[in-house]
N, CA, C and O atoms as a printed pandas DataFrame, in Angstrom:
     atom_number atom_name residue_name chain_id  residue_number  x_coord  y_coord  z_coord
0              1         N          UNK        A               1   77.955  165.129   54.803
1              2        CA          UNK        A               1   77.558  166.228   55.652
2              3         C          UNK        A               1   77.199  167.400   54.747
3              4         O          UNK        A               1   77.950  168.326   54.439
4              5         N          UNK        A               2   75.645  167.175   54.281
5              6        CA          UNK        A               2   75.773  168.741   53.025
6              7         C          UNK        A               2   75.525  169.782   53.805
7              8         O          UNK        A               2   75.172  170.113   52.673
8              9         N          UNK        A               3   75.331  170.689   54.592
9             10        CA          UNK        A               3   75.498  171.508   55.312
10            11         C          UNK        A               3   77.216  172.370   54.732
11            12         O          UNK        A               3   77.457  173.467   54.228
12            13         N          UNK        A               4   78.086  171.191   55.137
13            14        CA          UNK        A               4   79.719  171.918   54.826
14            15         C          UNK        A               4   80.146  171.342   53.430
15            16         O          UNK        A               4   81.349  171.251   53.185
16            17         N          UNK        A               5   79.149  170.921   52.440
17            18        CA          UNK        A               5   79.292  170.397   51.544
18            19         C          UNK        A               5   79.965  171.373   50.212
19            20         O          UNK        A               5   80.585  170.727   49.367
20            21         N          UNK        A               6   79.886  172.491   50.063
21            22        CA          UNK        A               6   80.210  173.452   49.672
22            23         C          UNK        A               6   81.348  173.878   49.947
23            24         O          UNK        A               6   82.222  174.070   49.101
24            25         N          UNK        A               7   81.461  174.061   51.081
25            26        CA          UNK        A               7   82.752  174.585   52.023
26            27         C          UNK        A               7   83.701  173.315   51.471
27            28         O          UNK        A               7   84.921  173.242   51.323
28            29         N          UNK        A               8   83.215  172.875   51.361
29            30        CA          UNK        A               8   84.672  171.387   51.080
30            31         C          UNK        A               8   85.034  171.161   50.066
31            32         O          UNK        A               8   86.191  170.810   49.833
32            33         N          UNK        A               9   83.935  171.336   49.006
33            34        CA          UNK        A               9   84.088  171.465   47.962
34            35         C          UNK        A               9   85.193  172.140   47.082
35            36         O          UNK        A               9   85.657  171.790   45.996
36            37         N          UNK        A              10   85.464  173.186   47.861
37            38        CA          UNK        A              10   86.111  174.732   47.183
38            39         C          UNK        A              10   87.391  174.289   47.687
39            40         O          UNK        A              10   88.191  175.220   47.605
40            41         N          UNK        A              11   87.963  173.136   48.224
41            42        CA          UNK        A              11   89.262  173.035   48.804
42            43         C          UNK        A              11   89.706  172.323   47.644
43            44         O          UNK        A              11   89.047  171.538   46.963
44            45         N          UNK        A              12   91.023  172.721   47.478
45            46        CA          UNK        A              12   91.665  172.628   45.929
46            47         C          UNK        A              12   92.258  171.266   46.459
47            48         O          UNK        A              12   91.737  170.266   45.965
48            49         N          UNK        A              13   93.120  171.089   47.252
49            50        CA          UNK        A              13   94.269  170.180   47.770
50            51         C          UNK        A              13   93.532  168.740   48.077
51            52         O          UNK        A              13   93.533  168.454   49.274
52            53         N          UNK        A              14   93.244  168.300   47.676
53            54        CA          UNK        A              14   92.627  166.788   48.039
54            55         C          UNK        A              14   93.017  166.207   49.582
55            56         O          UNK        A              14   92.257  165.777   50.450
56            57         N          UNK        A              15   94.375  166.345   49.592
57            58        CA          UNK        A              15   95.015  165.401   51.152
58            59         C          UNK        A              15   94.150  167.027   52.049
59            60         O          UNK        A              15   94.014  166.736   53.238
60            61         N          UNK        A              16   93.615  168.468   51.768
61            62        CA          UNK        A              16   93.299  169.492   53.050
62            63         C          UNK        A              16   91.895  168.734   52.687
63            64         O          UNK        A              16   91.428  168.190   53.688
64            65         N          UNK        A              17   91.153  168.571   51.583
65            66        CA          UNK        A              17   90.011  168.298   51.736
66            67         C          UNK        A              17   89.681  167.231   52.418
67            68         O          UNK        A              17   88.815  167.428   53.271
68            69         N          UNK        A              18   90.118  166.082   52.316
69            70        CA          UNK        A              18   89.836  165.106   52.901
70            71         C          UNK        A              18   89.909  165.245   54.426
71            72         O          UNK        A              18   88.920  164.819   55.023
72            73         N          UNK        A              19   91.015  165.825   55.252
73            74        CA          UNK        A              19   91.834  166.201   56.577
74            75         C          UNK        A              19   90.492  166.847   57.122
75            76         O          UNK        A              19   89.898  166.641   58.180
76            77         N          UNK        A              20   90.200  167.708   56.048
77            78        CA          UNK        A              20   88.921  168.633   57.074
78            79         C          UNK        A              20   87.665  168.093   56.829
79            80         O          UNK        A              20   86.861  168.461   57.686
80            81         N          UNK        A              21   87.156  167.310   55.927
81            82        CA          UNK        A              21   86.287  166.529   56.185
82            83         C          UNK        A              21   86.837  165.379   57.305
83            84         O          UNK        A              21   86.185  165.541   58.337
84            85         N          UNK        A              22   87.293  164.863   57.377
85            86        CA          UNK        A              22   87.756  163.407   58.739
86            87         C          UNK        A              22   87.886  164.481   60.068
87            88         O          UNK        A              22   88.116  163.801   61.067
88            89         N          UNK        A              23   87.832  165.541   60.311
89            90        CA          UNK        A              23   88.000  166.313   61.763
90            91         C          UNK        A              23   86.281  167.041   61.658
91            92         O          UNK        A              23   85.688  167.213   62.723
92            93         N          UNK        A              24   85.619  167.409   60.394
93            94        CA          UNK        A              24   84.561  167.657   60.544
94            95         C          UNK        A              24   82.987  166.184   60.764
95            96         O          UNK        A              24   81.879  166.155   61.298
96            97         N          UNK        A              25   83.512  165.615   60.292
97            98        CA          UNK        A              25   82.546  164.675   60.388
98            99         C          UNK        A              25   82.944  163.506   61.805
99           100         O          UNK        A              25   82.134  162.732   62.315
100          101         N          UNK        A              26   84.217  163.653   62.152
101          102        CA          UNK        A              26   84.325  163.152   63.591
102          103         C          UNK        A              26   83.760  164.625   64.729
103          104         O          UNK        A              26   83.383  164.294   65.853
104          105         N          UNK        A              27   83.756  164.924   64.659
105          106        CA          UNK        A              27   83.295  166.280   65.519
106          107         C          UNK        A              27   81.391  165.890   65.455
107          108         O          UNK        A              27   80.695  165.551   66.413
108          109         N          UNK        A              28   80.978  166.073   64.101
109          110        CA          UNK        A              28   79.845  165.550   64.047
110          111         C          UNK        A              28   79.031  164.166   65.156
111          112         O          UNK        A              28   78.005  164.068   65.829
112          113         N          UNK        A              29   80.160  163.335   64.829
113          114        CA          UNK        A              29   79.228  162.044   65.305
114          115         C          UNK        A              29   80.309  161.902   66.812
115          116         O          UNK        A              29   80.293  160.886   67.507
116          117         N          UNK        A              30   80.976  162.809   67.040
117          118        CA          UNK        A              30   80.972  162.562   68.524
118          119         C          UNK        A              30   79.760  163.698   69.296
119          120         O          UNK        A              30   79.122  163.286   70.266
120          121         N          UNK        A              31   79.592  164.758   68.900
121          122        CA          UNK        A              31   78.848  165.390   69.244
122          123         C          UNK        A              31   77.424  165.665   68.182
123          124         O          UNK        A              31   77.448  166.539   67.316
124          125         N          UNK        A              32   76.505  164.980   68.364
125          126        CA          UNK        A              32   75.218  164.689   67.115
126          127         C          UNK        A              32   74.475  166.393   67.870
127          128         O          UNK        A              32   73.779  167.278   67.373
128          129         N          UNK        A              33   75.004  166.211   69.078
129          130        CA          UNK        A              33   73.687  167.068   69.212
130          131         C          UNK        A              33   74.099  168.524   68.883
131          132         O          UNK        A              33   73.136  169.290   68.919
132          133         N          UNK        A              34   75.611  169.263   68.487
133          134        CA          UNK        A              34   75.630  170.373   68.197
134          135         C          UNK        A              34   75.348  170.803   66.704
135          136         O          UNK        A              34   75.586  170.184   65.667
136          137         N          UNK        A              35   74.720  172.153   66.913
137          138        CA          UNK        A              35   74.098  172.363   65.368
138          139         C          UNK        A              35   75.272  172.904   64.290
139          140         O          UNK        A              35   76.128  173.766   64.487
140          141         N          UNK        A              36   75.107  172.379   63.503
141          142        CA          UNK        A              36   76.173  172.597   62.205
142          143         C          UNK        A              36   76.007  173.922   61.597
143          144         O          UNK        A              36   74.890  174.439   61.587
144          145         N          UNK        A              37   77.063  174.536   61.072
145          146        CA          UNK        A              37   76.411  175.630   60.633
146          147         C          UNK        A              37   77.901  176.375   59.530
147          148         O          UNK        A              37   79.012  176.375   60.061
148          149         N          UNK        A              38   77.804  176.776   58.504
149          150        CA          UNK        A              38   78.773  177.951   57.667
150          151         C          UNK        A              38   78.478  179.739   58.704
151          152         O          UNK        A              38   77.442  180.331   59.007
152          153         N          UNK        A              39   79.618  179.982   58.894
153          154        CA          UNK        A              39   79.311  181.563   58.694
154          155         C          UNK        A              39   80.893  182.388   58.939
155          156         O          UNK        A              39   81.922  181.980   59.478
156          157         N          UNK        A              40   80.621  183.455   58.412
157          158        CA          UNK        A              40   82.072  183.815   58.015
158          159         C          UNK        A              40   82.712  183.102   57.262
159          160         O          UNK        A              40   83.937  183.167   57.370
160          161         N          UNK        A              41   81.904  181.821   55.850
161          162        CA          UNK        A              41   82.867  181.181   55.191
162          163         C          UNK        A              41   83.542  180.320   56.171
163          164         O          UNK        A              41   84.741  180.075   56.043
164          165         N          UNK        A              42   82.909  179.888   57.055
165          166        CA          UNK        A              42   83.890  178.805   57.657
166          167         C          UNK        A              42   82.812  177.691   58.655
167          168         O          UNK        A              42   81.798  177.983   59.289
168          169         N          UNK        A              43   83.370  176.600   58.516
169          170        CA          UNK        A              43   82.443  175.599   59.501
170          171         C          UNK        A              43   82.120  175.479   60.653
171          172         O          UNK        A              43   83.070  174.773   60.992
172          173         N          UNK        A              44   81.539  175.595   61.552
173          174        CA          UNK        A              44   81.450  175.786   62.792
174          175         C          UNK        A              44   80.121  174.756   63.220
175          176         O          UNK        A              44   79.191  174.519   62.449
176          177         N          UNK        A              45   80.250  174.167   64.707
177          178        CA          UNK        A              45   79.578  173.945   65.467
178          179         C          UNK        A              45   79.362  175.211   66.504
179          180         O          UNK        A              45   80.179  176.005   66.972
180          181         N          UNK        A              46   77.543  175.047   66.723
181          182        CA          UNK        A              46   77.038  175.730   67.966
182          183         C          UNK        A              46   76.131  174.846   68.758
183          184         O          UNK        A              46   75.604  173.854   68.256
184          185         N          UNK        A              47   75.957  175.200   69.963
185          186        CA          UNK        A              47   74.718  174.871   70.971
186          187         C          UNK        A              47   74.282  175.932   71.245
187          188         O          UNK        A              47   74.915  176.980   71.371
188          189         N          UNK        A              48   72.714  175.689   71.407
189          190        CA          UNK        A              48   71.551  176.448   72.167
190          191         C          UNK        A              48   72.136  177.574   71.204
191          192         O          UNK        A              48   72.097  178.513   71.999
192          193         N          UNK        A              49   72.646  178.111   70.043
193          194        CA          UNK        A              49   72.951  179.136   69.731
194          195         C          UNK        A              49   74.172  179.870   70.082
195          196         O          UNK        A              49   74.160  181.096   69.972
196          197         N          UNK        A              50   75.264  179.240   70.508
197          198        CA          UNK        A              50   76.119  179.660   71.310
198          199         C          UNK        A              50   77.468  178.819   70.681
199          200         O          UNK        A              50   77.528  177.615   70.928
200          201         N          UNK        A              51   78.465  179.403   69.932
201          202        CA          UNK        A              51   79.994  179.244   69.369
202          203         C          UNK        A              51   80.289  178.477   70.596
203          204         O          UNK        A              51   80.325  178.721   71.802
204          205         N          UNK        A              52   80.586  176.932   69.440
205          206        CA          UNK        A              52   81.526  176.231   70.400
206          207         C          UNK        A              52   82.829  176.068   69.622
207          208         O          UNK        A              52   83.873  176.101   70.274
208          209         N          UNK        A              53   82.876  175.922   68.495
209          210        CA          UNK        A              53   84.100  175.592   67.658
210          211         C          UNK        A              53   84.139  175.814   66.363
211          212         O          UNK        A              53   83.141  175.322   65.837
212          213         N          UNK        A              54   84.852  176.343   65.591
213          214        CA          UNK        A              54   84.979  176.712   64.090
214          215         C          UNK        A              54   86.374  176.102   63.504
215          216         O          UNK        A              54   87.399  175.669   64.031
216          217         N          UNK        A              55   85.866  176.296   61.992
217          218        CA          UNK        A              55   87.495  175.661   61.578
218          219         C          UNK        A              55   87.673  176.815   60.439
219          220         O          UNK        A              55   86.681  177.476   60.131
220          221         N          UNK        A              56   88.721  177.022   59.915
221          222        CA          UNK        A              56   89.033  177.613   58.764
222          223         C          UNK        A              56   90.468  177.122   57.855
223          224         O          UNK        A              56   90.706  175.934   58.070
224          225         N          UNK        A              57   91.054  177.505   57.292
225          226        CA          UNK        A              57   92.125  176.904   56.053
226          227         C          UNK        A              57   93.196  178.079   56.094
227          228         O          UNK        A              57   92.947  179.253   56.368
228          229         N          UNK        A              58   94.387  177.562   55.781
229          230        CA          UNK        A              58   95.793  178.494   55.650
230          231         C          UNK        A              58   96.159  177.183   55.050
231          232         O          UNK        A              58   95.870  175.986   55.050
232          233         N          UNK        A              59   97.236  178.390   54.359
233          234        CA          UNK        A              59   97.959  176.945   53.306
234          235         C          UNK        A              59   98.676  176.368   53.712
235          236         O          UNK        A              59   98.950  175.420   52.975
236          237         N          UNK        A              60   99.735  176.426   55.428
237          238        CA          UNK        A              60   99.995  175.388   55.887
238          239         C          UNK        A              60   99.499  174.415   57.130
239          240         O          UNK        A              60  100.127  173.467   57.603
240          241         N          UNK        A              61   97.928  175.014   57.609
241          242        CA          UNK        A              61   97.560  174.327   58.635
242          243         C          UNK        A              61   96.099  174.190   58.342
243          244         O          UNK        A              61   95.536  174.806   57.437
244          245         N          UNK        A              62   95.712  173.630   58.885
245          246        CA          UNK        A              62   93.701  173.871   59.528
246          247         C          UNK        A              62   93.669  174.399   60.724
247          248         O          UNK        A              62   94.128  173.823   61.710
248          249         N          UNK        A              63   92.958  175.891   60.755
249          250        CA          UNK        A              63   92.925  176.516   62.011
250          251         C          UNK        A              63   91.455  175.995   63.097
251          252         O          UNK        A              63   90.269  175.865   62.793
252          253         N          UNK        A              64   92.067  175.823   64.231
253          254        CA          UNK        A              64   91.037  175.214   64.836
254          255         C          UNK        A              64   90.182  176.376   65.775
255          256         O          UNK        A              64   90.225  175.930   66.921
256          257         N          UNK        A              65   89.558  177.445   65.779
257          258        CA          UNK        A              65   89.096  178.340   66.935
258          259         C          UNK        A              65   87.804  178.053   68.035
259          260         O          UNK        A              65   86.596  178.288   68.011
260          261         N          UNK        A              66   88.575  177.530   68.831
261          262        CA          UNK        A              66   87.190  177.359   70.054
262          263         C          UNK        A              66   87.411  178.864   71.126
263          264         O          UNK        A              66   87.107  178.844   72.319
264          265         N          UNK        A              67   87.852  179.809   70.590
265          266        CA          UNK        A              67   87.858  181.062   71.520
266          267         C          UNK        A              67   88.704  180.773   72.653
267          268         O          UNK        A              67   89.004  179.680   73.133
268          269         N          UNK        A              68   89.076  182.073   73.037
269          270        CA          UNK        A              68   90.494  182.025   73.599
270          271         C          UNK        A              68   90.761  181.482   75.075
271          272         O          UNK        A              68   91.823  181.229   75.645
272          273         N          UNK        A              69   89.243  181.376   75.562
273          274        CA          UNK        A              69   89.068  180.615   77.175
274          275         C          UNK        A              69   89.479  179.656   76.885
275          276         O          UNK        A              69   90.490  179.408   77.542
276          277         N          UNK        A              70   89.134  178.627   75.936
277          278        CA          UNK        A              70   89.512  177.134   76.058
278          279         C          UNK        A              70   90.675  177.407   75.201
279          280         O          UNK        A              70   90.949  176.291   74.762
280          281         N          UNK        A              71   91.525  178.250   74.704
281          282        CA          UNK        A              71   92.993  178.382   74.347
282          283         C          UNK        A              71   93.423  178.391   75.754
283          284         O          UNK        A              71   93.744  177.325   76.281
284          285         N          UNK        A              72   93.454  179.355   76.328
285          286        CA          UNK        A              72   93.801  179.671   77.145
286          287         C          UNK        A              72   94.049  178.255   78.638
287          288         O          UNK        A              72   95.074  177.997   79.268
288          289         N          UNK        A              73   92.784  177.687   78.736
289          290        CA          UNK        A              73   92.859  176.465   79.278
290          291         C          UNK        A              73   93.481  175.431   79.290
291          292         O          UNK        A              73   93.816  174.863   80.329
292          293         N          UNK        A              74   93.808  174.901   77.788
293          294        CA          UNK        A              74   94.208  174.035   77.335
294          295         C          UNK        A              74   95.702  174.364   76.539
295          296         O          UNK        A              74   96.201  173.569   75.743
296          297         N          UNK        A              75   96.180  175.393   76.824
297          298        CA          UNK        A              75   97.483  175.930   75.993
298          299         C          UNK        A              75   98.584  175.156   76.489
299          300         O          UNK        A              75   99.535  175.162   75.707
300          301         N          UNK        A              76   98.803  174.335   77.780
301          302        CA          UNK        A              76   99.958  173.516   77.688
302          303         C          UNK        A              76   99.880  172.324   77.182
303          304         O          UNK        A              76  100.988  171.827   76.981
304          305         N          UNK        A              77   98.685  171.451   76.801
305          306        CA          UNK        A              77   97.944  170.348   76.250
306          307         C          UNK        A              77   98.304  170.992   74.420
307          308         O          UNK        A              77   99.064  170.320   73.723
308          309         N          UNK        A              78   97.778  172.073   73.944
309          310        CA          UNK        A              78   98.193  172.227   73.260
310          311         C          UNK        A              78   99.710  172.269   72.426
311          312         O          UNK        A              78  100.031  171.689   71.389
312          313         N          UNK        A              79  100.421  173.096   73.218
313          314        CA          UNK        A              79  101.592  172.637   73.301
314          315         C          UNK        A              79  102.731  171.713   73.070
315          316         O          UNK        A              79  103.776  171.545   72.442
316          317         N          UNK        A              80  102.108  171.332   73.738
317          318        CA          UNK        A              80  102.453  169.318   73.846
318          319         C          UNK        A              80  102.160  168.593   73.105
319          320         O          UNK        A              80  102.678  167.477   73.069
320          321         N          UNK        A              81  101.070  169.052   72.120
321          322        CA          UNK        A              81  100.480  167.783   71.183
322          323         C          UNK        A              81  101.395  168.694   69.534
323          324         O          UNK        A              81  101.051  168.383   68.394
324          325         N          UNK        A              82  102.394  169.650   69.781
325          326        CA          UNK        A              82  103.176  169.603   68.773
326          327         C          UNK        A              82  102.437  171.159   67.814
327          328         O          UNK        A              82  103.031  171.651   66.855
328          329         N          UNK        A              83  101.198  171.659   68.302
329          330        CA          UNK        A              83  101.016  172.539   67.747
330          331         C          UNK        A              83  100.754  174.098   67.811
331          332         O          UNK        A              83  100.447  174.471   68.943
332          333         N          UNK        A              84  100.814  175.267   66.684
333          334        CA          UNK        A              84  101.121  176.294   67.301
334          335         C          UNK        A              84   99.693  176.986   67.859
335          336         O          UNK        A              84   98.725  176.227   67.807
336          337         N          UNK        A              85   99.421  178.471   68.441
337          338        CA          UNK        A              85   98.598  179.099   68.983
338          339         C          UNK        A              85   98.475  180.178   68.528
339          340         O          UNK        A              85   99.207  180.383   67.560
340          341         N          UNK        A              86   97.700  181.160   68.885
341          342        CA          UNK        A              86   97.493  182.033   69.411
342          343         C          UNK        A              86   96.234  182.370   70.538
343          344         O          UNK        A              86   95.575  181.600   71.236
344          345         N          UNK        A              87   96.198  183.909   70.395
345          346        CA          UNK        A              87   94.797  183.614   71.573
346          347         C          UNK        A              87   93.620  183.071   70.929
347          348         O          UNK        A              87   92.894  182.432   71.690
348          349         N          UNK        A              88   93.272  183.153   69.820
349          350        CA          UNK        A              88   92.354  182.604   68.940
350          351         C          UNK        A              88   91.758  181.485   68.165
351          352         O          UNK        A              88   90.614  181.157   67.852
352          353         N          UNK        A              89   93.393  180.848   67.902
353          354        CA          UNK        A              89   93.048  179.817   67.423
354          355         C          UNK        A              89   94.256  179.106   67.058
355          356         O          UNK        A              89   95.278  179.790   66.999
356          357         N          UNK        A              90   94.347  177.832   66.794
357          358        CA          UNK        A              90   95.426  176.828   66.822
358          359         C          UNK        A              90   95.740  176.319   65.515
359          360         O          UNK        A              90   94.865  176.177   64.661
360          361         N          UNK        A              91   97.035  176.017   65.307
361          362        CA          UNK        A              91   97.302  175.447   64.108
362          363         C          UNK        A              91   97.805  174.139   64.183
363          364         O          UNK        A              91   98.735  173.789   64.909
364          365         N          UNK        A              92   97.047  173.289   63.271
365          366        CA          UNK        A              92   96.683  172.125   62.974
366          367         C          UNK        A              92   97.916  171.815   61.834
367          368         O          UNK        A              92   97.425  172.019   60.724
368          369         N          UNK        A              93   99.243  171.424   61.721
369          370        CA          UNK        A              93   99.869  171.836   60.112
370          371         C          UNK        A              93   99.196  170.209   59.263
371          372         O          UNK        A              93   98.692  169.139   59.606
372          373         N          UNK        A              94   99.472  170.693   58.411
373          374        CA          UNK        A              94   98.298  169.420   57.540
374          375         C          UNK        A              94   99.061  168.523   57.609
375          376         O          UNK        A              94   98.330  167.535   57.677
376          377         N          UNK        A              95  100.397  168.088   57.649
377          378        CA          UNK        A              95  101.304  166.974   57.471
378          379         C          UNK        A              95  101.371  166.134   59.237
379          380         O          UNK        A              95  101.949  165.068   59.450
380          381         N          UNK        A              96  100.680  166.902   60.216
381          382        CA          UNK        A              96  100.546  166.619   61.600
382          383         C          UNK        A              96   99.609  165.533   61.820
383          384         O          UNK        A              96   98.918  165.238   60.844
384          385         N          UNK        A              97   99.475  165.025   62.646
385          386        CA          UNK        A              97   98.697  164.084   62.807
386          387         C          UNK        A              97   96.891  164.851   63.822
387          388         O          UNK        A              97   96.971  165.855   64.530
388          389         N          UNK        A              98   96.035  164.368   63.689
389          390        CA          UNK        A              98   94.832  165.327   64.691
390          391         C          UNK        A              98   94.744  164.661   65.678
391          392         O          UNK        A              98   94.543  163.448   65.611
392          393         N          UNK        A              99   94.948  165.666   67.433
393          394        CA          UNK        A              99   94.887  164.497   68.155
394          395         C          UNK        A              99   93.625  164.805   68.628
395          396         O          UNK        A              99   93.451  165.798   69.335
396          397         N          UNK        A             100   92.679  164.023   68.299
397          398        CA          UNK        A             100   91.490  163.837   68.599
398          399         C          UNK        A             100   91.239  164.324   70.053
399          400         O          UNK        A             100   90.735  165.436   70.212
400          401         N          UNK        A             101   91.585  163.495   71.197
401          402        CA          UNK        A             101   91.679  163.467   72.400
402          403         C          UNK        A             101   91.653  164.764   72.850
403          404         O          UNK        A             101   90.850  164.893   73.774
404          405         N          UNK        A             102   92.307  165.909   72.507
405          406        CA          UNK        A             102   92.909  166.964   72.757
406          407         C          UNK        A             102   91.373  167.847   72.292
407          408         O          UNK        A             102   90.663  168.629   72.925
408          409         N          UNK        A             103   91.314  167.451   71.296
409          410        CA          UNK        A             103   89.749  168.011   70.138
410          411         C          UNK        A             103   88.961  168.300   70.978
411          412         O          UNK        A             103   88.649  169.423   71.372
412          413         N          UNK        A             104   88.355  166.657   71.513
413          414        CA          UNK        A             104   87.388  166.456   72.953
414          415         C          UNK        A             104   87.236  167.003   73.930
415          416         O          UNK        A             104   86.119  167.284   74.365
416          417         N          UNK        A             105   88.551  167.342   74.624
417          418        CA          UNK        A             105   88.236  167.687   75.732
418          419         C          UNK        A             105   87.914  169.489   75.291
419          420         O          UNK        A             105   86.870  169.883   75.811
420          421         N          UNK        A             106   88.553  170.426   74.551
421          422        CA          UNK        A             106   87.910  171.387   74.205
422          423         C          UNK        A             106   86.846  171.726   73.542
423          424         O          UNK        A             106   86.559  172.902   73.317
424          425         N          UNK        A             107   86.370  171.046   73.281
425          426        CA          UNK        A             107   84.742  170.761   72.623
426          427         C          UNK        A             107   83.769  170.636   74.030
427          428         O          UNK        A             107   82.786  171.362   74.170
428          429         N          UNK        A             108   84.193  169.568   75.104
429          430        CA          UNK        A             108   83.823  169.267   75.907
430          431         C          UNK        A             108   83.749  170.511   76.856
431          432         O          UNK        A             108   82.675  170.975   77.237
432          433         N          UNK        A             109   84.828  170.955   77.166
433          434        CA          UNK        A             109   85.077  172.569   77.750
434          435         C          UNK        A             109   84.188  173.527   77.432
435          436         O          UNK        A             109   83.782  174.413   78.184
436          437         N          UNK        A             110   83.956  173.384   76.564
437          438        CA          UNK        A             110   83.328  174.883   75.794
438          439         C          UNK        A             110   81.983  174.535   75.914
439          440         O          UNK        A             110   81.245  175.492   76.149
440          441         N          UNK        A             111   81.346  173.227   75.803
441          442        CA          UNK        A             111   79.812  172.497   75.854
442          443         C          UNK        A             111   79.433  173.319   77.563
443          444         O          UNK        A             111   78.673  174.255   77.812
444          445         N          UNK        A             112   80.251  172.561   78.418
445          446        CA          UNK        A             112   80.284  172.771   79.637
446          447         C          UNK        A             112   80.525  174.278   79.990
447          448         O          UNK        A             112   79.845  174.423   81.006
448          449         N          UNK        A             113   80.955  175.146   79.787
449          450        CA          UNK        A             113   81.142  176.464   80.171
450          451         C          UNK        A             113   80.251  177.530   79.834
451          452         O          UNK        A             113   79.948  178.560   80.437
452          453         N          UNK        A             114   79.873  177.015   78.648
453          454        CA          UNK        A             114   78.995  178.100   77.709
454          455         C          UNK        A             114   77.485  177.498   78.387
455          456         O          UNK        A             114   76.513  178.220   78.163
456          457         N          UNK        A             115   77.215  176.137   79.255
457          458        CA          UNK        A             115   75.879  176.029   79.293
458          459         C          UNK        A             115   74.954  176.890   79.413
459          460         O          UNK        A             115   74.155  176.757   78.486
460          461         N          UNK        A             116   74.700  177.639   80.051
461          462        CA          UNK        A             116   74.544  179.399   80.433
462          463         C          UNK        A             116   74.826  180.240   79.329
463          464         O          UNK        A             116   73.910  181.031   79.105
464          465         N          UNK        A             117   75.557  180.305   78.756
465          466        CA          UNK        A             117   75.637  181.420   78.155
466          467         C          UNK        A             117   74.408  181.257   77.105
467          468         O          UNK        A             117   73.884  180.230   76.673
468          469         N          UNK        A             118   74.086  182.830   76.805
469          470        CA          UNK        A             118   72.878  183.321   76.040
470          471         C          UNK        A             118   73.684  184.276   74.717
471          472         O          UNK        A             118   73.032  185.060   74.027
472          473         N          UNK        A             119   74.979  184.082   74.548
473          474        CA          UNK        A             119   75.276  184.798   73.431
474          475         C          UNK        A             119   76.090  184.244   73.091
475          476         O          UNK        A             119   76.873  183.534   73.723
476          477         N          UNK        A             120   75.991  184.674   71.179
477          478        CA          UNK        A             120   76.984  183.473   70.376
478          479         C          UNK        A             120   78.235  183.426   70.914
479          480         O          UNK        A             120   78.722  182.332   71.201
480          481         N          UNK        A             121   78.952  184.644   71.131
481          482        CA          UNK        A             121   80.102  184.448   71.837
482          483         C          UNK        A             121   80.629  184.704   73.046
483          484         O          UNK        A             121   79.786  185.335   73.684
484          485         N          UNK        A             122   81.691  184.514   73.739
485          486        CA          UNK        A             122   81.733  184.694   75.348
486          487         C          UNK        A             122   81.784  186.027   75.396
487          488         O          UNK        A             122   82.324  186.690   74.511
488          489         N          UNK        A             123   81.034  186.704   76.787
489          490        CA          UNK        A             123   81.123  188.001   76.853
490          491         C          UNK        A             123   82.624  188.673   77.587
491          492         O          UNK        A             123   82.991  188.201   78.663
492          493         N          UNK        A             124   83.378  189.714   76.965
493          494        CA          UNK        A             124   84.749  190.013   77.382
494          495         C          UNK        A             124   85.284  190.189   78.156
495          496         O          UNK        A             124   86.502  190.212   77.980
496          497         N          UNK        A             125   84.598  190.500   79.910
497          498        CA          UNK        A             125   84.274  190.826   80.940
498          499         C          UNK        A             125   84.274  189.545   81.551
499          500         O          UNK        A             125   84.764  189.505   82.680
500          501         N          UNK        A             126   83.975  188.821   81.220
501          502        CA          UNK        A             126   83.869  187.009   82.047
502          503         C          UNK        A             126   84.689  186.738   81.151
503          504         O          UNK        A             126   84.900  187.262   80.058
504          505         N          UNK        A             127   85.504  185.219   82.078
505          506        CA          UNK        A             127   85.988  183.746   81.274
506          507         C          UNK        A             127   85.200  183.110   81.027
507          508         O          UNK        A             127   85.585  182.503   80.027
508          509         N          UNK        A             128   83.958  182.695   81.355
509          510        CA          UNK        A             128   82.722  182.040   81.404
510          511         C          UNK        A             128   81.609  182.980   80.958
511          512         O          UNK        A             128   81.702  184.169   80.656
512          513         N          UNK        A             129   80.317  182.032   80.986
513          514        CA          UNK        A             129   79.136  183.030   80.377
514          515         C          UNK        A             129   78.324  182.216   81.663
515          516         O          UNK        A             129   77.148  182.523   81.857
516          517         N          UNK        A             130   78.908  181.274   82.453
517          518        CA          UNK        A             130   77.588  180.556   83.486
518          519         C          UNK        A             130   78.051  181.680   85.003
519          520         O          UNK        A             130   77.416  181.592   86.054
């Protein structure tokens, strides 16, 4: 994936590099059609121009941010699958297992909600942008 080829590069830890390549390149080929993209130093998928999901690094997790609607949605699912929150974004701890399933359906959420929306990110005033 050279797009985040760089970005992966710069990860010192072999077992984080690998972790975030296997959650970035499954994200990829479940969803071909969202556009790949770096910004803010960090990996992200968009549609139509529009933030569906980003990742970034802490030294004990991979932070997952699909914005705080689909936190917010999915926060007892989250929960449950063993990991922590905030309104922003979720922690992944690297020794955890990824539950994919969980991935999906907020990927899926955010595909579906944002169809409508016309700006990279949700506007603050709505839960939705449709």
């Amino acid at each position: 994936m050279t797009v985040f080829a760089d970005f992966l590069a710069q990860i010192a830890a072999p077992q984080h590099r690998e972790r975030t390549r296997a959650v970035l390149d499954w994200v990829a080929e479940q969803f071909p059609h969202l556009d790949r993209k770096i910004a803010w130093n960090q990996p992200m998928f968009t549609d139509h121009g529009t933030f569906i999901i980003g990742f970034s690094l802490a030294k004990p997790h991979l932070a997952v941010a699909p914005e705080a609607a689909a936190i917010d949605h999915f926060s007892r699912e989250i929960v449950a699958a063993g990991y922590g929150h905030t309104g922003q974004l979720i922690r992944i701890p690297w020794m955890d297992e990824v539950e994919f399933s969980l991935l999906e359906k907020i990927i899926d959420f955010n595909i579906v909600d944002k169809a409508r929306c016309d700006t990279f990110w949700r506007k603050q005033a709505k839960p939705a942008c449709s």
